[in-house]
C-alpha positions as CSV (number, residue, x, y, z in Angstrom):
1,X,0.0,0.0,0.0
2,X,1.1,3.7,-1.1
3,X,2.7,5.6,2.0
4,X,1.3,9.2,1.6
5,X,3.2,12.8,3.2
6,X,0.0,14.6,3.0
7,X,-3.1,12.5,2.6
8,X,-4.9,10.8,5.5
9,X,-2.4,12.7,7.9
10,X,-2.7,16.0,10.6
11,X,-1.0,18.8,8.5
12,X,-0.5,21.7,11.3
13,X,-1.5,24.8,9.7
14,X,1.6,27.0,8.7
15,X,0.9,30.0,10.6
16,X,-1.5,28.7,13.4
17,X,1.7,28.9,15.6
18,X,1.6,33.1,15.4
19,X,-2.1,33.3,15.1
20,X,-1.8,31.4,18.4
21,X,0.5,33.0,20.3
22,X,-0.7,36.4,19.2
23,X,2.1,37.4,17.1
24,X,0.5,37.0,13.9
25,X,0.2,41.0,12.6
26,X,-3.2,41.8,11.0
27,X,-3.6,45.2,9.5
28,X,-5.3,46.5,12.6
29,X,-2.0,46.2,14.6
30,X,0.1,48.2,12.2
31,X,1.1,52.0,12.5
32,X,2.9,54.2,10.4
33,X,4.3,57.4,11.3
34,X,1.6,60.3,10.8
35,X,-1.2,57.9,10.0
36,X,-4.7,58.5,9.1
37,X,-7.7,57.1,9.3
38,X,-10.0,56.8,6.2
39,X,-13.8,56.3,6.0
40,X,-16.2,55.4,2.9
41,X,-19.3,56.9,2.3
42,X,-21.5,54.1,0.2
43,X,-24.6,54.5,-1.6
44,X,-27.8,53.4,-0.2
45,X,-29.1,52.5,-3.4
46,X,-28.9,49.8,-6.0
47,X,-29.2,51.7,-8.6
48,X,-29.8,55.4,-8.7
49,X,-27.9,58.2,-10.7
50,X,-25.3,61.0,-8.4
51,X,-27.2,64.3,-9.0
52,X,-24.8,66.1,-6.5
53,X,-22.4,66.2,-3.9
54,X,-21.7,68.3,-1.3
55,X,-18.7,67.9,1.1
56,X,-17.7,71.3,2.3
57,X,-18.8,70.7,5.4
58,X,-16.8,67.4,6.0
59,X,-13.7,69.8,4.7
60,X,-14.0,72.0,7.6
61,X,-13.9,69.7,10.0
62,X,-10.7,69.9,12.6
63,X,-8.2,66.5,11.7
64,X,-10.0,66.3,8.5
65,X,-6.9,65.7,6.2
66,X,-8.7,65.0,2.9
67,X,-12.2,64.0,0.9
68,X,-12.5,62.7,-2.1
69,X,-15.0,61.9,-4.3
70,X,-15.8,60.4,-7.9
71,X,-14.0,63.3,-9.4
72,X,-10.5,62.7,-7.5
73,X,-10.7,59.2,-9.2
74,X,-11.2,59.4,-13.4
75,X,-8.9,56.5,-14.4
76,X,-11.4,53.8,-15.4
77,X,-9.9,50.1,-14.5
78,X,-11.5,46.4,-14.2
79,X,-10.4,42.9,-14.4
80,X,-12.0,42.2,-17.5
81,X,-13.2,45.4,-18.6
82,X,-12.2,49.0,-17.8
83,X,-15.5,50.2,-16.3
84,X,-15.2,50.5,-12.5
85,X,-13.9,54.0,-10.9
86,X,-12.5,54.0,-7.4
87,X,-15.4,55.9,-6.3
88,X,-18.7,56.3,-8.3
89,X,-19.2,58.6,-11.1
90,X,-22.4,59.9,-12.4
91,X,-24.3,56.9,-10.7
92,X,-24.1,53.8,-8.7
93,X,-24.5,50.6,-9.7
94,X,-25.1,48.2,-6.5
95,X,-25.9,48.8,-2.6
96,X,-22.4,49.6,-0.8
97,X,-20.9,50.9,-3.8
98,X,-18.4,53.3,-2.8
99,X,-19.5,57.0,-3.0
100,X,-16.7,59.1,-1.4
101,X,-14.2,59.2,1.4
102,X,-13.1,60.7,4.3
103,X,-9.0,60.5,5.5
104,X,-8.5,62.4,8.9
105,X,-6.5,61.9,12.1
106,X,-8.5,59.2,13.8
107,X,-11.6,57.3,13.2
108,X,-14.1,59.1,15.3
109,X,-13.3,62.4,13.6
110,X,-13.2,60.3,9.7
111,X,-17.0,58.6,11.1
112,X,-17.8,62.0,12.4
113,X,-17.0,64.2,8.6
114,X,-18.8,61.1,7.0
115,X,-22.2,62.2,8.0
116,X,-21.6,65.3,6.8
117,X,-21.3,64.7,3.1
118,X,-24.4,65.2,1.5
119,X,-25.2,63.4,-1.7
120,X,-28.6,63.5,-3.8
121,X,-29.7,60.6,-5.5
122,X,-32.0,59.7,-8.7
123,X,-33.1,56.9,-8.0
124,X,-33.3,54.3,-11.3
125,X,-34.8,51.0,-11.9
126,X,-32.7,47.9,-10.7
127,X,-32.3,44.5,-11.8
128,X,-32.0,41.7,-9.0
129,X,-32.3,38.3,-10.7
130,X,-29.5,37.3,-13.3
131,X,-31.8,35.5,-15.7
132,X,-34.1,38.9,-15.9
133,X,-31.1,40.9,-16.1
134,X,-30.6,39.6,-19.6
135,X,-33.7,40.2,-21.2
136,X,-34.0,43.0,-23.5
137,X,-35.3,45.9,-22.0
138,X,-33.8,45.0,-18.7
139,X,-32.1,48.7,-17.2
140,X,-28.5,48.2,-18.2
141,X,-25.9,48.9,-15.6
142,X,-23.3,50.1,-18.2
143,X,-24.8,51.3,-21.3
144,X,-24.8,49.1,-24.1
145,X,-23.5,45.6,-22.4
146,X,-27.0,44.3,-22.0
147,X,-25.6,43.4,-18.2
148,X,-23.5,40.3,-20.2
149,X,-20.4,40.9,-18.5
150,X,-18.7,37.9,-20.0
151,X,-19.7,35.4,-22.5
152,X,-17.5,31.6,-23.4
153,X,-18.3,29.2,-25.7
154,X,-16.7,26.2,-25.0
155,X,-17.3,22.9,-28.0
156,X,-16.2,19.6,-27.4
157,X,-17.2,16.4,-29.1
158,X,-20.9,15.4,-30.7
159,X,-23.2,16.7,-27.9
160,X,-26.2,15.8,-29.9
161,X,-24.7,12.3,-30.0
162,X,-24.0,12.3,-26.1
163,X,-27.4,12.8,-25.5
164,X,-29.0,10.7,-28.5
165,X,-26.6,7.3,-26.1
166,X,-27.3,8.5,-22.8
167,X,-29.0,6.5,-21.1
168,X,-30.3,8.9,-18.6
169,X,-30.7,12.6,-19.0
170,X,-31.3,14.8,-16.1
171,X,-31.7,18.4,-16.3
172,X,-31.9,20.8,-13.6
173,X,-31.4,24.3,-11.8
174,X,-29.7,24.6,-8.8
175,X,-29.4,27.8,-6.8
176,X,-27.5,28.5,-3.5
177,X,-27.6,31.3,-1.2
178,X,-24.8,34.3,-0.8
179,X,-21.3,32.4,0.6
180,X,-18.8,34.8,2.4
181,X,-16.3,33.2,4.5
182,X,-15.9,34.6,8.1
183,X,-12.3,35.7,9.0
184,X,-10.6,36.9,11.7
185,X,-10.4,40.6,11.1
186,X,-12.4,43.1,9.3
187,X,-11.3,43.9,5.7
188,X,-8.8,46.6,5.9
189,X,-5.7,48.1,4.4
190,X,-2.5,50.3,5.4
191,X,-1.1,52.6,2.4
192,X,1.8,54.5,2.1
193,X,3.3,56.5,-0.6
194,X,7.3,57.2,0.0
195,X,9.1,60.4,-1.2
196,X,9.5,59.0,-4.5
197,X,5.9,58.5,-5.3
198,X,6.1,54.3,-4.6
199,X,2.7,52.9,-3.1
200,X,3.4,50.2,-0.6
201,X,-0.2,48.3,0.5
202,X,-0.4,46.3,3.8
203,X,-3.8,44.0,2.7
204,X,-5.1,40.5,3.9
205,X,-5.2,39.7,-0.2
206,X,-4.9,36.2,-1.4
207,X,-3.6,37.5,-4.7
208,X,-1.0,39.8,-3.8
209,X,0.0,40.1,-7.6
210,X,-3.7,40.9,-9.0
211,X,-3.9,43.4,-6.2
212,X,-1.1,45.2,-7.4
213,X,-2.4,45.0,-11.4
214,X,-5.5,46.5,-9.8
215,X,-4.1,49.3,-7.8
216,X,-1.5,50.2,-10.7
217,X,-4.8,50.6,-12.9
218,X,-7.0,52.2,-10.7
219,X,-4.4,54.9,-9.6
220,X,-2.4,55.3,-13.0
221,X,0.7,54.2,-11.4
222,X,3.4,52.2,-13.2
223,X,3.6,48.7,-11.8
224,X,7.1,49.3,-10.7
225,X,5.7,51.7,-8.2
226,X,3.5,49.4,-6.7
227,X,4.1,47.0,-3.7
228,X,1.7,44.4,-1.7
229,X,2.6,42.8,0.8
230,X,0.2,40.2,2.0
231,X,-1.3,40.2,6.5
232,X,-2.9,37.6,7.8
């Protein structure tokens, strides 16, 4: 019989020895000299288009550092297509979608400026059902994709034969609920930018080289100017 390393046997987990002891370092223990604390104001809407907004109030606020909004962030970037911005522009596209933020010198005063930006909505019609999604007439969320995001067509073999021999055919629709897994700390991040214009990111990624393609896109940056490194 096959002796096997790995299957059948305890495999201790490679950093349950930090996580542990409590010297694993998520991104809620790090610090930075002069660091602030950023907040994101996200739309309450699944679809609805940005008619204005207004943050001059969230500007005057003591230990405010900075607020942005859709207008600090043109570059258009994606994984497949170039159609996301940092922060919304002209209208949202999903509950949560990021609206605008808040940097300031701790988190109560970045919470506190947050409720201060005012933003008026349109509301528009939303889609919530894939299948209805796709039907024409459905409200688009970018113009002209007809909401097909992606589309493979994969042809292998006589199909019509497969089924003509089968001797059983079963056909079916099966439909889960929403997965997230649960892990230790809150998404977060840590960003700095040295005197040389280099972005280093502090992030609990699992793709530490897609999240810098991403970043380089979404700020404009060359690639050469951007670093990840991976927390727990």
């Amino acid at each position: 019989m096959a002796k096997f390393s790995v299957v059948g046997k305890p495999i201790p987990q490679v950093n349950a020895r930090e996580k542990v002891l409590g010297t694993a370092l998520y991104v809620g223990d790090l610090t930075l000299p002069h660091l602030l604390h950023a907040k994101v104001l996200r739309s309450p809407y699944p679809h609805a288009r940005i008619r204005q907004i207004d943050a001059e109030r969230a500007r005057r606020v003591p230990g405010v550092k900075a607020v942005v909004t859709g207008a600090d962030t043109p570059i258009l970037y994606g994984p497949l297509h170039k159609d996301q911005h940092v922060l919304a522009v002209e209208k949202v596209r999903f509950s949560g979608e990021e609206v605008a933020a808040v940097a300031a010198v701790d988190e109560n005063t970045a919470l506190d400026a947050l409720e201060l930006v005012r933003v008026e909505y349109e509301e528009l019609p939303a889609v919530f059902d894939p299948e209805e999604a796709l039907r024409p007439g459905a409200p688009e969320i970018h113009a002209g994709t007809g909401n097909l995001a992606r589309e493979l067509r994969i042809e292998r073999g006589d199909v019509d034969a497969g089924f003509r021999e089968a001797a059983h055919i079963h056909e079916a629709t099966y439909q889960t609920s929403y997965q997230y897994h649960a892990f230790t700390e809150p998404m977060g991040s840590v960003a700095s930018v040295d005197a040389s214009g280099r972005l280093t990111v502090w992030a609990p990624t699992q793709s530490v080289h897609y999240t810098r393609h991403l970043l380089s896109a979404a700020l404009g940056l060359p690639i050469s100017q951007v670093r990840v490194l991976q927390t727990y």
